[in-house]
N, CA, C and O of each residue as an XYZ file, in Angstrom:
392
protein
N     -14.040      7.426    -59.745
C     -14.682      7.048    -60.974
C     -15.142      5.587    -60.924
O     -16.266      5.321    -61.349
N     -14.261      4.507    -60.379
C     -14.453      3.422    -60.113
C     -15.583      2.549    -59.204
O     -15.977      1.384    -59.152
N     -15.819      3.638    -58.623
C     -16.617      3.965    -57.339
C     -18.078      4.425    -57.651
O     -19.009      3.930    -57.015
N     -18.337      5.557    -58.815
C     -19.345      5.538    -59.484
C     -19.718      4.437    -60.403
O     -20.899      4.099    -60.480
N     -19.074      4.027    -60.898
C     -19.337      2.639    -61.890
C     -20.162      1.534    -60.925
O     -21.297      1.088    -61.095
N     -19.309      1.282    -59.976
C     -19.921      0.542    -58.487
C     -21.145      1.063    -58.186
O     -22.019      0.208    -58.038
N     -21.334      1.700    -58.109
C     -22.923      2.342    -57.422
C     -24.105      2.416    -58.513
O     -25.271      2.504    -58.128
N     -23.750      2.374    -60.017
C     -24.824      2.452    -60.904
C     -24.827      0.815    -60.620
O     -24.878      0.344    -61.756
N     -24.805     -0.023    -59.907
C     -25.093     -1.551    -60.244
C     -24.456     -1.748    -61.098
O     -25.119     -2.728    -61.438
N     -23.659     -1.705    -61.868
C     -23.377     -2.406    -63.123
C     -22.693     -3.729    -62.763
O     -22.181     -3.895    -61.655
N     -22.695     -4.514    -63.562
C     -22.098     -5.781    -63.210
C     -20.694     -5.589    -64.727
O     -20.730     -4.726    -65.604
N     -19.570     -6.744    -64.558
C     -18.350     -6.081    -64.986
C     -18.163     -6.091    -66.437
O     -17.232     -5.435    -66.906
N     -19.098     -6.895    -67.359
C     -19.234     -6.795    -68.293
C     -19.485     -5.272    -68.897
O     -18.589     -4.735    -69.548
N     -20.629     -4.663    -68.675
C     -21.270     -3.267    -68.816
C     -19.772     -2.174    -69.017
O     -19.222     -1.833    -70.065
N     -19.440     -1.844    -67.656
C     -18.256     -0.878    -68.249
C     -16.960     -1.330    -68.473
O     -15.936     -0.659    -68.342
N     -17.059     -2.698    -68.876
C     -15.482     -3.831    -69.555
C     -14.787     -2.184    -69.841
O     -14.350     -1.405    -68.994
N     -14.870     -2.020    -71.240
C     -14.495     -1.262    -71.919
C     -13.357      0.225    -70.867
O     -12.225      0.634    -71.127
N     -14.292      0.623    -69.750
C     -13.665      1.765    -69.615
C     -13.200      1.147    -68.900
O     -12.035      1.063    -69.288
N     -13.346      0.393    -67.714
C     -12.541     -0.422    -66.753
C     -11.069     -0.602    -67.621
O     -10.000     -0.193    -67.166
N     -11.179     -1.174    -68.734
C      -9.882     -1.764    -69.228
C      -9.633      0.011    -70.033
O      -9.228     -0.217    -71.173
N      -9.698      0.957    -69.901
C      -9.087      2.044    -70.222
C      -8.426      2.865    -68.872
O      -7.402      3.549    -68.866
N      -9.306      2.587    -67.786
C      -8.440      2.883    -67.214
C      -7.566      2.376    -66.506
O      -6.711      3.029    -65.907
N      -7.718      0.701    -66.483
C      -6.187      0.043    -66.140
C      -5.069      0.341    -67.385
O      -3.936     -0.124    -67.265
N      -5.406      1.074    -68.491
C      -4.312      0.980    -69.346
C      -4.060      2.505    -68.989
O      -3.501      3.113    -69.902
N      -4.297      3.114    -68.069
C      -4.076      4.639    -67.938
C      -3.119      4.578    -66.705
O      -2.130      5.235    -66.381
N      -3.975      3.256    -65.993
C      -2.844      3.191    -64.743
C      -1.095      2.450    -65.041
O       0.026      2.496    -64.535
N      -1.631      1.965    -65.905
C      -0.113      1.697    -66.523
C       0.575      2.229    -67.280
O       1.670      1.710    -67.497
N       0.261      3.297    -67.881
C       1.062      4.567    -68.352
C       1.355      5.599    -67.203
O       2.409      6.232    -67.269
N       0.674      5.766    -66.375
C       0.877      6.250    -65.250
C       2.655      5.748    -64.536
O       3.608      6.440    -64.178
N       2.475      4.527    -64.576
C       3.829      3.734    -64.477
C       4.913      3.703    -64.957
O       6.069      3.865    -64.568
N       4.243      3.395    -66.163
C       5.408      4.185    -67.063
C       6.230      5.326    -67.674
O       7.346      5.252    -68.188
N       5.154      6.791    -67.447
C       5.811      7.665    -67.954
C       6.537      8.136    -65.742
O       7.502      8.844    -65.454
N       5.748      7.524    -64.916
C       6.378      8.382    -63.716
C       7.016      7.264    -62.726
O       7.332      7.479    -61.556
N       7.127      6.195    -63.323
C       7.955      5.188    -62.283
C       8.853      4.687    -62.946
O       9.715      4.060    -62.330
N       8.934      4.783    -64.217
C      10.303      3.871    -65.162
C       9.721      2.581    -65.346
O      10.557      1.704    -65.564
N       8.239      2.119    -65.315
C       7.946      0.508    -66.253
C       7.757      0.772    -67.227
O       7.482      1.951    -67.449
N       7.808     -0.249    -68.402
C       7.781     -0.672    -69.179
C       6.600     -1.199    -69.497
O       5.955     -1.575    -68.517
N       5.831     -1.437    -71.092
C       4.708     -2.467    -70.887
C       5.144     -3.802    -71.228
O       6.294     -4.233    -71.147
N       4.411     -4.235    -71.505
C       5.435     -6.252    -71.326
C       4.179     -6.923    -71.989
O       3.161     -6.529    -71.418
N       3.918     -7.793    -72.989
C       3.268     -8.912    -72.813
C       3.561     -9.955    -72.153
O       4.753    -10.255    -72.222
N       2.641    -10.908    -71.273
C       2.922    -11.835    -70.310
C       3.093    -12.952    -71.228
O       2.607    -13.095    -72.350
N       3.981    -13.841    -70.466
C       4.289    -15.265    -70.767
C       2.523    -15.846    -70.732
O       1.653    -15.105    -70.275
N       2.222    -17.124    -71.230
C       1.769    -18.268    -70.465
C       1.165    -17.616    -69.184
O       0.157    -16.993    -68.850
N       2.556    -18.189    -68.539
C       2.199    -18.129    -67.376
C       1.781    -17.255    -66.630
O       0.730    -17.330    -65.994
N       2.685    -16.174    -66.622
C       2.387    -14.867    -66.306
C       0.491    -14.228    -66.717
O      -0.154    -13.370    -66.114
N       0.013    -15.215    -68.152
C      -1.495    -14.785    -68.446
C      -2.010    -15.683    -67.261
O      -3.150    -15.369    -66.917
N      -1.603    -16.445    -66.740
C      -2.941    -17.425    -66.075
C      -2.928    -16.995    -64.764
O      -3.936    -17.170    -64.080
N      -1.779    -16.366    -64.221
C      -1.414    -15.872    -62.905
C      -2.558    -14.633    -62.713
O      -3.431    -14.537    -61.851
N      -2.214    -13.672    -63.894
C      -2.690    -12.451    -63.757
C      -4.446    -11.795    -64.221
O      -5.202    -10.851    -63.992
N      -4.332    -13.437    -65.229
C      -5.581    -12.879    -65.668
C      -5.494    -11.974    -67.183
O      -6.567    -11.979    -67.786
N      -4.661    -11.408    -67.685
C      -4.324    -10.778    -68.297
C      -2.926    -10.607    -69.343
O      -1.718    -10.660    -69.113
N      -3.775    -10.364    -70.667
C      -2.525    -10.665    -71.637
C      -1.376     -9.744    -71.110
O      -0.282    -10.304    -71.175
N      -1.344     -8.456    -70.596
C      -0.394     -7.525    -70.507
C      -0.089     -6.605    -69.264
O      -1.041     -6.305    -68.543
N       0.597     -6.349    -69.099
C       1.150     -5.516    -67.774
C       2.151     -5.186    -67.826
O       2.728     -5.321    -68.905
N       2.907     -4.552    -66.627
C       4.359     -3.692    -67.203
C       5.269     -4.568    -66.001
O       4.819     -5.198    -65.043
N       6.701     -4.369    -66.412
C       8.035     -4.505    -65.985
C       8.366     -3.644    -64.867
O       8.100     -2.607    -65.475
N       8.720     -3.242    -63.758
C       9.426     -2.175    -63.160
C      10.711     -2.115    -63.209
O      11.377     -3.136    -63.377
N      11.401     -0.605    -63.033
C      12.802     -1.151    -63.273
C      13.649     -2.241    -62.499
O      14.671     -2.675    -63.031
N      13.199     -2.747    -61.098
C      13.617     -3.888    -60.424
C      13.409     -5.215    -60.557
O      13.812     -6.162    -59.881
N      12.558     -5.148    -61.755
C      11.941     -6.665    -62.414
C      10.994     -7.088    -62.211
O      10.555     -8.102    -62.754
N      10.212     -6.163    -61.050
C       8.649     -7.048    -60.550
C       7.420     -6.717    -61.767
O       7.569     -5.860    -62.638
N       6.602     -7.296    -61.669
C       5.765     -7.117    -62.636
C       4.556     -6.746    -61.954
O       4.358     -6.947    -60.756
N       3.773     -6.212    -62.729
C       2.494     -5.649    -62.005
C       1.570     -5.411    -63.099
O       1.817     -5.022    -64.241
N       0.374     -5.735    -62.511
C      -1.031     -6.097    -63.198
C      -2.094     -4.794    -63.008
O      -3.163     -4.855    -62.402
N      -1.513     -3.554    -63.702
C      -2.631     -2.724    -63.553
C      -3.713     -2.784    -63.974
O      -4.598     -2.241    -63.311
N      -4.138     -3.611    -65.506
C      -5.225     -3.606    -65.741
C      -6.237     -4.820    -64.935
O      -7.460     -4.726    -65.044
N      -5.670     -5.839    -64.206
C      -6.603     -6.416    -63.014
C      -6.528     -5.585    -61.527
O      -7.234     -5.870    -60.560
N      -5.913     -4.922    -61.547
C      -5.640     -3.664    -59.696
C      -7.226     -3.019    -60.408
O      -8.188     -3.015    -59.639
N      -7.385     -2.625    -61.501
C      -8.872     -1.623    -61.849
C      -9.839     -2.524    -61.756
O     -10.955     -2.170    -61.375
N      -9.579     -3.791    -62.079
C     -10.878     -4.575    -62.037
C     -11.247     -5.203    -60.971
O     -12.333     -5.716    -60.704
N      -9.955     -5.114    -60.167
C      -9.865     -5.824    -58.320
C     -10.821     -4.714    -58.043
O     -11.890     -4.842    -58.640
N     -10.740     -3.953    -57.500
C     -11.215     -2.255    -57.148
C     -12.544     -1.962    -57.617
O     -13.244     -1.317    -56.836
N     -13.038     -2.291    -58.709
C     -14.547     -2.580    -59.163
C     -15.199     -3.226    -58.754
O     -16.328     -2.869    -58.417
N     -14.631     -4.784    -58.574
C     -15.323     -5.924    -58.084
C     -15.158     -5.639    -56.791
O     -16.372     -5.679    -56.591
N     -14.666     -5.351    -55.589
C     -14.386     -5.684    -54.186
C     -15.178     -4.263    -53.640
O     -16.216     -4.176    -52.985
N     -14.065     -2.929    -54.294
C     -14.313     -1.527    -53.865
C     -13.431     -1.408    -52.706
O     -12.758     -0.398    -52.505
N     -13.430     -2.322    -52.024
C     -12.256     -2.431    -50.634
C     -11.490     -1.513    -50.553
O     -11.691     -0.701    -51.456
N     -10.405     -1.146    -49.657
C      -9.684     -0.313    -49.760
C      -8.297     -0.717    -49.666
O      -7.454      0.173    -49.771
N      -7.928     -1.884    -49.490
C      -7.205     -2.867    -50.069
C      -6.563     -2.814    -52.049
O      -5.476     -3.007    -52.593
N      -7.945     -2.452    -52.526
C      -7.882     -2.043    -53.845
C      -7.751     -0.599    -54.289
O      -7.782     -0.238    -55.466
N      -7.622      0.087    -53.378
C      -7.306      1.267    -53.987
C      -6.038      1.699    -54.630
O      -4.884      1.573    -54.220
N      -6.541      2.294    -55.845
C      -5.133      2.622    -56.787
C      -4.367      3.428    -55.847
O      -3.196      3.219    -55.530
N      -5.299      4.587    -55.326
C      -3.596      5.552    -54.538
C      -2.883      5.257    -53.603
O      -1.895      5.882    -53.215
N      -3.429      4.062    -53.070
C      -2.274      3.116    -51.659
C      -1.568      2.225    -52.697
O      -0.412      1.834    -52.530
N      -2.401      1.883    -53.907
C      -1.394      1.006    -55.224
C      -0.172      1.998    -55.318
O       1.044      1.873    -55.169
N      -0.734      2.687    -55.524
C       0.758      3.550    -56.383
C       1.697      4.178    -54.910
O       2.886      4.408    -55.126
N       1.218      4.414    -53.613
C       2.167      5.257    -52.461
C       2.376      3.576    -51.831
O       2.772      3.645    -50.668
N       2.249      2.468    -52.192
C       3.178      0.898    -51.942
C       3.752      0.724    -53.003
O       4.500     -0.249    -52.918
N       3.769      1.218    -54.016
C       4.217      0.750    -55.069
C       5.886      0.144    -54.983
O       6.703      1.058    -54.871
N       6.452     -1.192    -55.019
C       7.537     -1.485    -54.891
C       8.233     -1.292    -56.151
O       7.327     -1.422    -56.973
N       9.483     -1.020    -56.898
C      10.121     -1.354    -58.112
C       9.976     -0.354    -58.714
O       9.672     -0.459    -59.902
N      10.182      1.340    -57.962
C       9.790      2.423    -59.206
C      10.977      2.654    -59.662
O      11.769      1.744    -59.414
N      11.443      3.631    -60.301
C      12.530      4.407    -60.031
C      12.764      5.040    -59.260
O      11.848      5.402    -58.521
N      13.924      5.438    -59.060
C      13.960      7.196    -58.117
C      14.166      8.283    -58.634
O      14.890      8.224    -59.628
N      13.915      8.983    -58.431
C      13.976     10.523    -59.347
C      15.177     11.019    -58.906
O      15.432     10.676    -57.752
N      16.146     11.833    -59.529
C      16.896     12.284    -58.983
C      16.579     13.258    -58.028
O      15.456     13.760    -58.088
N      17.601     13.726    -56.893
C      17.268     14.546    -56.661
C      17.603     16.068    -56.738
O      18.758     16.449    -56.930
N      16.363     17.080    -56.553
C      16.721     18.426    -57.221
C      17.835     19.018    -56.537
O      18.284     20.101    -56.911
């Protein structure tokens, strides 16, 4: 999807809107299947990330899904891809097992 957005030219203003829907999708993603939390950032944490908000993991790291969607727009790289985001993902839970 990110990838089509990329190819109509758009520059990042144009699809702001869904860009920042689906970094807030990737962070429910997190939350309902890794155990984060959402968090408003400190200060600091805004100037680091770029962003008022992001989630907690249960190991304490924090992570910036709604700039990982906008990294991934702007670059396209594969560096930015959400599904190597989420199969590196450090700080999930573990599921029990069945």
């Amino acid at each position: 999807m990110i990838g089509g957005l990329r190819k109509g030219g758009a520059d990042r203003e144009r699809p702001h809107s869904v860009l920042f829907g689906l970094g807030a999708y990737v962070g429910e993603v997190l939350v309902r299947r890794a155990g984060a939390v959402w968090m408003d950032f400190d200060v600091h944490q805004r100037a680091y990330f770029g962003q008022p908000v992001g989630v907690c993991m249960p190991d304490g790291r924090m992570w910036n899904p709604l700039g990982k969607v906008l990294n991934r727009f702007e670059t396209g790289g594969p560096e930015d891809s959400l599904q190597r985001f989420w199969l590196m993902l450090h700080g999930r839970a573990r599921r029990p097992a069945a």
